[in-house]
C-alpha positions in Angstrom: 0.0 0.0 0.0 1.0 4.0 -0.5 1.9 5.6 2.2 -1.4 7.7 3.4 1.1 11.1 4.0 2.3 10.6 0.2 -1.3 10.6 -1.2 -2.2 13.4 1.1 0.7 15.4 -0.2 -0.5 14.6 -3.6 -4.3 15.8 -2.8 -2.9 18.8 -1.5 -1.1 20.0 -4.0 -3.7 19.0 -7.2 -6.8 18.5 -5.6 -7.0 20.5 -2.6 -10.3 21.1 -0.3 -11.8 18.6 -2.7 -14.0 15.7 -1.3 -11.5 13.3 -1.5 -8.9 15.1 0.2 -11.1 15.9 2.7 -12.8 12.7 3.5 -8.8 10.8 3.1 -7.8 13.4 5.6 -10.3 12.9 8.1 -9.3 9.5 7.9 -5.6 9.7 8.7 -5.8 12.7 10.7 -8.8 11.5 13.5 -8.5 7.8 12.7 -12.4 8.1 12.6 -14.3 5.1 11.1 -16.2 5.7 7.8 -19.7 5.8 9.5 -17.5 8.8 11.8 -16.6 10.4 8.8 -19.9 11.0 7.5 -21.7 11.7 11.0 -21.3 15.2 11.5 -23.2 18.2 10.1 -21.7 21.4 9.9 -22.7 22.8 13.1 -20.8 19.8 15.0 -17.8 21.6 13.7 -15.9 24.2 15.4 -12.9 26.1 13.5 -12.5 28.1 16.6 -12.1 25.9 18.9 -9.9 23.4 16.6 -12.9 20.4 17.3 -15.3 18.1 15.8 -18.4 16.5 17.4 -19.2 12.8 17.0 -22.4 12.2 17.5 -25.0 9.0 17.1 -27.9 9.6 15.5 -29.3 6.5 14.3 -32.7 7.9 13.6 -31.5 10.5 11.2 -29.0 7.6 9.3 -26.1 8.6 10.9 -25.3 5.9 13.7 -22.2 5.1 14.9 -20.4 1.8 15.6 -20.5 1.8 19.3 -23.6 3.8 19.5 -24.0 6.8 22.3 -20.0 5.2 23.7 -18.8 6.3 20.3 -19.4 9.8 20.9 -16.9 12.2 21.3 -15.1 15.4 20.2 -12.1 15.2 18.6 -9.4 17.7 18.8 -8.2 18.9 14.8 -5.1 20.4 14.2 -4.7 24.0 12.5 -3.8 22.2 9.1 -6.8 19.9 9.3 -8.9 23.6 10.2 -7.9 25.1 7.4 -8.6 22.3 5.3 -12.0 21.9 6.4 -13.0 25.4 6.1 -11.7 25.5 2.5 -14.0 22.9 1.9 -16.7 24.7 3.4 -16.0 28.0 1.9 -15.2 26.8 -1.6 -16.3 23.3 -2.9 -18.5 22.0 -0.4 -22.0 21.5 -2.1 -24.3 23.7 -0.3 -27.5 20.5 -0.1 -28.8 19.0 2.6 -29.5 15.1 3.6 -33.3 14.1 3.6 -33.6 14.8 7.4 -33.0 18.2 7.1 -29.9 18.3 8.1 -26.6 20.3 7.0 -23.9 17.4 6.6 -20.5 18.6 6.6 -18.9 16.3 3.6 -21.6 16.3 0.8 -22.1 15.2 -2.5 -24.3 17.3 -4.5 -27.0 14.0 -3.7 -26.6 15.3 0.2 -24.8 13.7 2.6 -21.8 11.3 1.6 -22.5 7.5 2.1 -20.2 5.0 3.7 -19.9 3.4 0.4 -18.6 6.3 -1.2 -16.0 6.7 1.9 -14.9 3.3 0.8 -14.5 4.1 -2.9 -12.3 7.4 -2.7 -10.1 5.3 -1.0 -10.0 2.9 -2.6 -9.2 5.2 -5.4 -6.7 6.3 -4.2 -4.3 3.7 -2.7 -4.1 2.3 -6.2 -0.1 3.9 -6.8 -0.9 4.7 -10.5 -3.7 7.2 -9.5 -0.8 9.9 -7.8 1.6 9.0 -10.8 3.7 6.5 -9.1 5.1 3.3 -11.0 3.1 0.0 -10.6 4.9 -2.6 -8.5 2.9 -5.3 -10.9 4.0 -3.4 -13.9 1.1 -3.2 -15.1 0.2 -0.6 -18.3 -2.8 1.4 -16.8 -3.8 2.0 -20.2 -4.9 -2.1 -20.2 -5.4 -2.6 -17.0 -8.8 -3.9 -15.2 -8.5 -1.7 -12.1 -7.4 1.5 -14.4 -10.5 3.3 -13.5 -12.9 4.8 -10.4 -15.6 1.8 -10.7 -13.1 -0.8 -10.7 -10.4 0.6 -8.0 -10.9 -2.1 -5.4 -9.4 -4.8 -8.0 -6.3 -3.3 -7.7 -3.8 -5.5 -5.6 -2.5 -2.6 -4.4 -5.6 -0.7 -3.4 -7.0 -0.9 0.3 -10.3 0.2 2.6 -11.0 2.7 4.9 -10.3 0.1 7.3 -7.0 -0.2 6.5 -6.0 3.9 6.6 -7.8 4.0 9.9 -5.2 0.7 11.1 -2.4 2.6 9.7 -3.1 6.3 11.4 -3.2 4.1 14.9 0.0 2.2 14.5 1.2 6.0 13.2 0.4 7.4 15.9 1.6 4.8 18.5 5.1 4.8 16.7 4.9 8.6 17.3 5.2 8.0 21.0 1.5 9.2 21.6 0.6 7.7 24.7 -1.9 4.4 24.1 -4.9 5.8 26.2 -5.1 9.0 24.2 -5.2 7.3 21.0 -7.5 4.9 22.5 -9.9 7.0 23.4 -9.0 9.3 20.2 -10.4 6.6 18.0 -12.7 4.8 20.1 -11.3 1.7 20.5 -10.3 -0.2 23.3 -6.8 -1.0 24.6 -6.9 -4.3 24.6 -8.6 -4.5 20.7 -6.2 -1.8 19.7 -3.3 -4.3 21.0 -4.9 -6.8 19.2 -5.7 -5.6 15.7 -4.7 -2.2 15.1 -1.1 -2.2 16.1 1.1 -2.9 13.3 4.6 -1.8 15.2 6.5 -5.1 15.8 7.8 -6.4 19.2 11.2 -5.0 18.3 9.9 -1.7 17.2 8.0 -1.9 20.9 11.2 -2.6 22.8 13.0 0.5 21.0 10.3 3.0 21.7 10.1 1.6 25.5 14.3 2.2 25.2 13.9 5.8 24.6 11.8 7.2 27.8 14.5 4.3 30.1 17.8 5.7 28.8 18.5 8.0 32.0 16.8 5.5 34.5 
């Protein structure tokens, strides 16, 4: 798989504030699930504050995995801010869902569906979409997974899932204390040992190293 901060970089720089960048960002940068993602309406936002609400509200189609223990507010950084109210100034389509409500990522349909969450990414861990060489050499001219509808044949290509695995062990590897990025993407410690956290034993043992060396 791409690394998620070289796709991001990539977005940035040729398709900035767009829907994709957006939703890929959210992604890496809250390790939100996709159902996350697409929960919150513009008002659960704050640029002021830095913050984003996460709410359940299965009776309006936005329910979250672990119901009223998923919600939470997540901290954004300035970056993620500034992206968000680019989006919101600029490209956002100004629609919303069949409740009446003001969802934050939209298509021009209303609000964006888990589904679609799953596609963009889709789309865009495939390496020839960001101009980078095929490890299966393949011609994209010829081959199956070349385009949007067909991303998810591509070897290479991965889910939502997988970004939100890859922000965690990220983040652990970046010395951020287990408990906040428990909590951060609402998951348990002892599920986030289990299947979330990609750092090896050895990689472990190193980080532990680190805050021992004057003990």
């Amino acid at each position: 798989m791409l690394c998620e901060v070289l796709i991001l970089d990539y977005l940035s720089k040729f398709r900035y504030a767009s829907r994709h960048h957006v939703v890929l960002a959210l992604l890496w940068h809250t390790m939100m699930r996709r159902g996350a993602v697409r929960a919150p309406d513009l008002q659960d936002y704050n640029s002021d504050d830095q913050c984003i609400a996460v709410l359940h509200r299965p009776e309006t189609d936005t329910p979250l995995k672990n119901q009223e223990d998923g919600e939470r507010i997540v901290a954004l950084s300035p970056h993620m801010c500034d992206l968000l109210d680019d989006w919101i100034d600029s490209h956002r389509p100004d629609v919303t869902d069949e409740f009446g409500r003001e969802p934050l990522v939209t298509t021009p349909q209303g609000r964006i569906h888990a589904t679609t969450v799953t596609g963009i990414v889709y789309n865009w861990s495939r390496p020839c979409i960001i101009n980078e060489p095929c490890p299966l050499n393949r011609d994209p001219n010829e081959c199956e997974a070349a385009c949007y509808e067909s991303a998810s044949k591509c070897p290479e290509s991965v889910s939502s899932h997988a970004v939100r695995r890859g922000s965690i062990t990220h983040h652990l590897q970046s010395d951020v204390p287990q408990k906040v990025v428990s909590e951060r993407a609402n998951v348990g410690p002892k599920v986030l040992d289990q299947h979330y956290d990609r750092r090896s034993e050895r990689a472990k043992m190193e980080q532990r190293r680190r805050f021992l060396r004057n003990i």
